[in-house]
C-alpha positions as CSV (number, residue, x, y, z in Angstrom):
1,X,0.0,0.0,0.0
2,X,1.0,3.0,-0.9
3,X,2.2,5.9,1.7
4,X,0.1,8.9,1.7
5,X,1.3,12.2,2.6
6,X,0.9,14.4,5.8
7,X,-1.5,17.0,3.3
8,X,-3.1,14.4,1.1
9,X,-3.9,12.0,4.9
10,X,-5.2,15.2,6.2
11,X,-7.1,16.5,3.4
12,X,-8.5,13.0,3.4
13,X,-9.7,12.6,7.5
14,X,-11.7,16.1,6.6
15,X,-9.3,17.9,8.6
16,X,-9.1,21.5,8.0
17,X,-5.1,22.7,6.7
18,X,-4.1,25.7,9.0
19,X,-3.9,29.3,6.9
20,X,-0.6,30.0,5.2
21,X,1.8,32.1,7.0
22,X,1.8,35.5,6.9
23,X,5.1,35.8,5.1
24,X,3.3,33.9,2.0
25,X,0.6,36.2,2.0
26,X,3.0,39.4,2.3
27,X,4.9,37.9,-0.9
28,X,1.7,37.1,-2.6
29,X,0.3,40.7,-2.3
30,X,3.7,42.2,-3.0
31,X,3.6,40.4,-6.4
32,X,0.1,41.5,-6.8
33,X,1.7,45.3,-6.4
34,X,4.2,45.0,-8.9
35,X,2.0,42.9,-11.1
36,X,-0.3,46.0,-11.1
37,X,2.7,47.9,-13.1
38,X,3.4,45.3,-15.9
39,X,0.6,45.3,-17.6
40,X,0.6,46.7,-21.5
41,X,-0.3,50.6,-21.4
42,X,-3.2,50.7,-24.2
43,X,-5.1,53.6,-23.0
44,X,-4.3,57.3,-23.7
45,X,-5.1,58.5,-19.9
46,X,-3.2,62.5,-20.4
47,X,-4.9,65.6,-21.2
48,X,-7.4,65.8,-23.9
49,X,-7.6,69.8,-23.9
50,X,-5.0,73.1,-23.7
51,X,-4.1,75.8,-26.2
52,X,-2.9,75.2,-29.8
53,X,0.7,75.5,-30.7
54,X,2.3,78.8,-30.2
55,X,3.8,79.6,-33.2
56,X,7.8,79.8,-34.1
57,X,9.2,79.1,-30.7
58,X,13.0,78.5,-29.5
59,X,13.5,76.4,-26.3
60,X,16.7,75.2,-25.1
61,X,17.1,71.7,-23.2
62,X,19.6,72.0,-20.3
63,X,20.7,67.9,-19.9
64,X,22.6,66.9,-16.9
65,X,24.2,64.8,-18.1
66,X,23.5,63.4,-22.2
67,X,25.7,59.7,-21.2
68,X,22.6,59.1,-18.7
69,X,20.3,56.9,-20.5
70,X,16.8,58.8,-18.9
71,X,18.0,61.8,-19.4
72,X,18.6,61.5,-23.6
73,X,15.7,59.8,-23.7
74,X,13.5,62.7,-22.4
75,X,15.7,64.9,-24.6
76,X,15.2,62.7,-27.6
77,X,11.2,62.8,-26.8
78,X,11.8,66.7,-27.0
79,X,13.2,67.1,-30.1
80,X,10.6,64.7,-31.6
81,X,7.8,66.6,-30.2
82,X,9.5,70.0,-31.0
83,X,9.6,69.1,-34.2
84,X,5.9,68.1,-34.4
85,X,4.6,71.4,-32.7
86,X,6.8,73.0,-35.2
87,X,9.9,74.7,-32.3
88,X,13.3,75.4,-32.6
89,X,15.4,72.8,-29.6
90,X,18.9,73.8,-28.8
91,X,20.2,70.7,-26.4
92,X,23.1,72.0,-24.3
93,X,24.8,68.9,-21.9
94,X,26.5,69.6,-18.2
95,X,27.8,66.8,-19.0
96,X,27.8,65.1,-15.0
97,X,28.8,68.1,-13.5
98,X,27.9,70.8,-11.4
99,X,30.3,73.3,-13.1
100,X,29.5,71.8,-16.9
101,X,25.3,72.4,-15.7
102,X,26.1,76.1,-14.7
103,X,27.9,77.1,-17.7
104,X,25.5,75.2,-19.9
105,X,22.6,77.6,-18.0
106,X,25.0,80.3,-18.9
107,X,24.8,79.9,-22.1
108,X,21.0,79.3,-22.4
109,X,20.6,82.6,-21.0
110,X,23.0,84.0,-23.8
111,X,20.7,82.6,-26.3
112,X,17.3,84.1,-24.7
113,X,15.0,81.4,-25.3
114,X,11.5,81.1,-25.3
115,X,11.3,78.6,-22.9
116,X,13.9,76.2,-20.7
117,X,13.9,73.0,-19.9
118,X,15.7,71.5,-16.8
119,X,16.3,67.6,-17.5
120,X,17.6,65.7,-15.0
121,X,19.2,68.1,-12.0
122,X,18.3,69.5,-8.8
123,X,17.0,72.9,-9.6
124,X,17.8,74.0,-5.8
125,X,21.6,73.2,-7.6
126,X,21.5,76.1,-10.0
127,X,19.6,78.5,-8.5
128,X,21.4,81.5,-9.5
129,X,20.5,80.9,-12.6
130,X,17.1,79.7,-12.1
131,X,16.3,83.6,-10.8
132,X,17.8,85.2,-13.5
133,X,15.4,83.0,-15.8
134,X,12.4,84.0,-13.4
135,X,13.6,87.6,-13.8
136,X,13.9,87.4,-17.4
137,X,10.2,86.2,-17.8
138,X,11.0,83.2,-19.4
139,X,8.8,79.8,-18.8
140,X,11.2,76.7,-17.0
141,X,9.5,73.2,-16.7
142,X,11.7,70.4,-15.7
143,X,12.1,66.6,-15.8
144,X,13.1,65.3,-12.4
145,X,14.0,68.4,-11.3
146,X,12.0,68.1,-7.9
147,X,10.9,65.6,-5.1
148,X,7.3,67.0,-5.9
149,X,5.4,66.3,-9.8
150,X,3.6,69.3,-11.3
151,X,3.7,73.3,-10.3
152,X,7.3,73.7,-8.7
153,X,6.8,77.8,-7.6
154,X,10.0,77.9,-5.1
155,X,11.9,77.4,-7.9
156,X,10.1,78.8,-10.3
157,X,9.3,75.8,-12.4
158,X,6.3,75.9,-14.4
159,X,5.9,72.5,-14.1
160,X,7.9,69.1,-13.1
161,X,7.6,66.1,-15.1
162,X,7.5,62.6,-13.2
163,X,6.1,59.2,-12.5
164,X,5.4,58.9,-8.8
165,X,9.1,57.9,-7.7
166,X,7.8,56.8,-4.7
167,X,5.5,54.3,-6.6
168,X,8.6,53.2,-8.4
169,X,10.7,53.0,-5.6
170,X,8.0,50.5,-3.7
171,X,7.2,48.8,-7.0
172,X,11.5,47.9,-7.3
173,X,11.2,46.7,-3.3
174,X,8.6,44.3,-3.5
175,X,9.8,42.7,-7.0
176,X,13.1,42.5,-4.8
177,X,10.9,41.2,-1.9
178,X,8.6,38.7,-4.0
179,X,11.6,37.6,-5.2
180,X,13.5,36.4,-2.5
181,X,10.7,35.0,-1.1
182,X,10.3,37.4,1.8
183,X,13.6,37.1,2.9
184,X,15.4,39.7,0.2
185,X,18.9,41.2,2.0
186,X,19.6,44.3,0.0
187,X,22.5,46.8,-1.0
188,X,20.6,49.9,-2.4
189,X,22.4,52.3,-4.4
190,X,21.7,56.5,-4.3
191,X,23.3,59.5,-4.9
192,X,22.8,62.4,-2.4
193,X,24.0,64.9,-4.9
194,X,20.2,64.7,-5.6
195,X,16.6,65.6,-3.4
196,X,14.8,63.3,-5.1
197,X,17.3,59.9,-5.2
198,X,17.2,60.5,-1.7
199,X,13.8,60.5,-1.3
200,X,13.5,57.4,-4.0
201,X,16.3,55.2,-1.7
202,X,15.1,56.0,1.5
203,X,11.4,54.8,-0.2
204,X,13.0,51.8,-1.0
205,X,14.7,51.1,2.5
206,X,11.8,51.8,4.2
207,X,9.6,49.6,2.2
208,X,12.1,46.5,1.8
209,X,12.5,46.3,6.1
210,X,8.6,47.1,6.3
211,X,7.7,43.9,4.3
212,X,10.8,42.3,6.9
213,X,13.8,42.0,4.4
214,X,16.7,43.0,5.1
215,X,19.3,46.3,4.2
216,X,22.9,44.6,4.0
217,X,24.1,48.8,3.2
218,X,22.6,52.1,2.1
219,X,25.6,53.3,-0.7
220,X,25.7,56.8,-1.6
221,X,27.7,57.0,-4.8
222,X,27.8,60.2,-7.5
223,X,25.9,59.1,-10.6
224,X,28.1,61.0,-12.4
225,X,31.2,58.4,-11.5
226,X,29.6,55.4,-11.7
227,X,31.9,54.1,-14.5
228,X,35.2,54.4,-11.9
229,X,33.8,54.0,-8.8
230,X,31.1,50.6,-9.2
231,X,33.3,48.0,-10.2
232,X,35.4,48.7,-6.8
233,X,32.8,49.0,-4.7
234,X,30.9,45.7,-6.6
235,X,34.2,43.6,-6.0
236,X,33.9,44.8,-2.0
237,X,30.7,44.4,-1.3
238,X,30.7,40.9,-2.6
239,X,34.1,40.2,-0.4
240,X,31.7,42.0,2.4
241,X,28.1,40.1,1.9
242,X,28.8,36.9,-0.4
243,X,25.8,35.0,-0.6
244,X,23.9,36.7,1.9
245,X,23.4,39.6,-0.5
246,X,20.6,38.8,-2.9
247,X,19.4,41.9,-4.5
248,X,21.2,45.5,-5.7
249,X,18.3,48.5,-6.0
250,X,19.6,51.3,-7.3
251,X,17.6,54.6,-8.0
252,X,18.5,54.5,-11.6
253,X,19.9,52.1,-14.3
254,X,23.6,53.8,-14.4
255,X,24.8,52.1,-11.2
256,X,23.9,48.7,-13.2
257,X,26.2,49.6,-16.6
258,X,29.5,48.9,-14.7
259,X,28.8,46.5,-12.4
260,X,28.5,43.3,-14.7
261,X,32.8,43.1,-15.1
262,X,33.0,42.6,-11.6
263,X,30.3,40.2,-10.8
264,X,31.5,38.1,-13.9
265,X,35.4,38.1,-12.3
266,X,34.1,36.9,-9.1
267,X,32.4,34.1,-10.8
268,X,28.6,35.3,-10.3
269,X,26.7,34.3,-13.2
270,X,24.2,36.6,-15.2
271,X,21.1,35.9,-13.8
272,X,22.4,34.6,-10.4
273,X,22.2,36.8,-7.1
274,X,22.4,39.5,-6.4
275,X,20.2,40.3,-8.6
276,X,20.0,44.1,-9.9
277,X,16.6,45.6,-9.2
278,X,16.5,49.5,-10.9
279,X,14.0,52.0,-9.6
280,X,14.6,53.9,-12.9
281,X,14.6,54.9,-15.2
282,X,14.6,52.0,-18.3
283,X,17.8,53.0,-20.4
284,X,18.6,50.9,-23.6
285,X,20.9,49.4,-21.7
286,X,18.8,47.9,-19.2
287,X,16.3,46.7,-21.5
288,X,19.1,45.0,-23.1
289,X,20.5,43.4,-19.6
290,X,17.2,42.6,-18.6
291,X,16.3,40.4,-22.7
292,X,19.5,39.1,-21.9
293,X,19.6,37.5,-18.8
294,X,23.0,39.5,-17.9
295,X,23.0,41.0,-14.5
296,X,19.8,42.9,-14.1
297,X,16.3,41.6,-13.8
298,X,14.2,44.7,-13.5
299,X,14.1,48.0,-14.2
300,X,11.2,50.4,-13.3
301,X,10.8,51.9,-16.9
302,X,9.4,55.7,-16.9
303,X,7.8,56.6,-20.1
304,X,11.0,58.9,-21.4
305,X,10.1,59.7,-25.0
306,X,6.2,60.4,-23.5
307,X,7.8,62.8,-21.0
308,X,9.7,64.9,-23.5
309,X,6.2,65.6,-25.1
310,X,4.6,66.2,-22.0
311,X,7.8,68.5,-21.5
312,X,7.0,70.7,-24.8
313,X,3.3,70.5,-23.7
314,X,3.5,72.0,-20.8
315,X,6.2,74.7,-21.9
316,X,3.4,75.6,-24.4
317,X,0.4,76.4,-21.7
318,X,3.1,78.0,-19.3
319,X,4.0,80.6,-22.7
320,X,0.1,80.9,-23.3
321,X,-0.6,82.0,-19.4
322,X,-2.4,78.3,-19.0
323,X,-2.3,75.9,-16.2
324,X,-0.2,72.9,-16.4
325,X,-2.2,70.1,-17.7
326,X,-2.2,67.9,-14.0
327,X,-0.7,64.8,-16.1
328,X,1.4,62.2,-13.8
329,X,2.6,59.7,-16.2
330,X,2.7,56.1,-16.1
331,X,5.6,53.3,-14.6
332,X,6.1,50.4,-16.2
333,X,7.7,47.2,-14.1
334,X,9.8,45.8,-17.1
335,X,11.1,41.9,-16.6
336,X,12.1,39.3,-18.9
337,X,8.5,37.8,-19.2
338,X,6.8,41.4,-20.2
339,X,10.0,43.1,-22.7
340,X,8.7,42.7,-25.6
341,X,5.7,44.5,-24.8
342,X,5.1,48.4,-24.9
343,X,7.7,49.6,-27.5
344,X,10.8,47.0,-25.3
345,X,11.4,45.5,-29.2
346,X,13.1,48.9,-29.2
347,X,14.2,48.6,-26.1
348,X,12.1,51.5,-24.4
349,X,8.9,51.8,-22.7
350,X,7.0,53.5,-25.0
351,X,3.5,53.4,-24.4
352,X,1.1,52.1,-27.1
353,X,-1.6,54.7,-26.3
354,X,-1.6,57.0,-28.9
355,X,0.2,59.9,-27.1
356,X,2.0,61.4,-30.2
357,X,-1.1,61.8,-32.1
358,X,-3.2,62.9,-28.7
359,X,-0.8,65.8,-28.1
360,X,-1.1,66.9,-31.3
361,X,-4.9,66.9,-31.6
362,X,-4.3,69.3,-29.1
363,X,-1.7,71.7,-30.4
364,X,-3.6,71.8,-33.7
365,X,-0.7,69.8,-35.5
């Protein structure tokens, strides 16, 4: 006669099974979280009003940083939308630096443009020349400019452009979480230079030991040197952790670009721990880590071509004395099962809900 199991004699004698544990439930609904974020974006949920185009119009895009995959990708959505609404873009790159960002705003003053966008600093970082823009009258909206999304008035921004960070912060943690089980122990990567990474990592700490993982360390590391500083501090923190650490969340997908080298020295294979969990923004590179199976599993995608026309849409209601258009955009949890989806066969989340053509419907284009 065959041996029954404990379950199957138990379920047998009518006897009730006691209720899961609460850590099974806690990784169930933090799947269910994420899951919420990875679905296809179909429907065209922006503004469906504001004023037509103003005509013949010079803006100037002042990029952190152009090597930082978010950040050309907003500027890239710019100069596509520019060129739709029928504007003249001047792109002008700080190229990582504080010094490089205030002689590129500088120079945007020197050409007296119609309108200004910040992509991808700290506006609190150049306010000098942030007044002199508010005391030339001319319009600023920014990309990740500020821990808040919309009407920034301190700093005279018109309007900031985001997705809730702190939904993609929690949405990273509990992939990270449902991932390891309930038991993730974490080394989260941020860079202080920044208000907002600060406010996305500390999201992510407090989220990851509210579900009861684990933070192995809390690394604050410049974006701007992540090529010369991560595979250092990689090679260390494995010699530190090991095997105990599981997953790497970093605010954005530049910490992951120069970690691979390392990992692959010490013998860690591409889709072994830790695994490399990005809370933004979903470069080309990532997608491309992520298809592959080569030290990243997630990335937190923000819609970067969409912003840049949101970007040019706003700058057009903030030169037409209108109110900015209250548009958050989406997230989008990208993983290996869901790439393809959403415009990842070109390794970007680009919503398929019509936004090119919705924008334009409204500036009369």
């Amino acid at each position: 006669m065959l041996r029954r199991t404990f379950v199957t004699a138990m379920l047998a004698a009518g006897v009730a099974l006691p209720a899961l544990p609460a850590a099974a439930d806690a990784v169930s609904d933090a799947m269910d979280a994420v899951k919420k974020h990875a679905g296809q974006k179909s429907a065209w949920d922006g503004p469906t009003s504001g004023p037509k185009a103003a005509d013949g119009k010079t803006i100037v895009v002042l990029a952190a940083d152009m090597k930082n995959g978010g950040i050309l990708g907003v500027t890239n959505g710019v100069e596509e939308a520019a060129d739709r609404i029928g504007w003249e873009v001047r792109v002008l790159d700080g190229a990582g630096t504080i010094s490089g960002r205030t002689a590129a705003f500088g120079q945007a003053m020197a050409l007296k443009p119609d309108g200004i966008i910040i992509n991808g600093f700290d506006a609190v970082e150049q306010q000098a020349g942030m007044a002199q823009a508010r005391e030339a009258g001319i319009p600023m909206v920014s990309w990740h400019a500020s821990p808040v999304i919309g009407p920034d008035p301190d700093n005279g921004i018109f309007a900031n452009v985001s997705t809730d960070a702190m939904e993609v912060s929690a949405a990273a943690a509990q992939w990270a979480f449902a991932d390891a089980g309930g038991a993730p122990k974490v080394v989260i990567f941020t860079d202080s230079t920044y208000a907002i990474a600060i406010a996305k990592a500390d999201r992510i700490k407090e989220t990851i030991e509210a579900l009861g993982g684990t933070v192995l360390e809390y690394v604050d590391t410049p974006i701007a040197d992540t090529s010369n500083r991560m595979p250092t501090l990689t090679t260390a923190l494995l010699q530190r952790y090991g095997d105990d650490w599981t997953h790497s969340l970093a605010i954005n997908d530049i910490y992951f670009d120069f970690m691979g080298p390392a990992l692959a020295a010490a013998g860690v294979k591409g889709d072994a721990n830790p695994k490399a969990v990005a809370a933004g923004d979903g470069s080309e590179s990532a997608y491309q880590r992520i298809r592959g199976g080569q030290y990243q599993s997630v990335t937190v995608a923000e819609p970067l071509n969409l912003q840049g026309w949101q970007l040019v849409d706003e700058l057009n209601r903030a030169m037409q004395g209108e109110d900015w258009s209250g548009y958050t955009s989406p997230l989008h949890v990208v993983t290996a099962e869901n790439i393809s989806s959403d415009g990842g066969d070109k390794n970007i989340f680009d919503p398929g809900n019509g936004y090119r053509d919705e924008y334009a419907k409204i500036w009369g284009k």
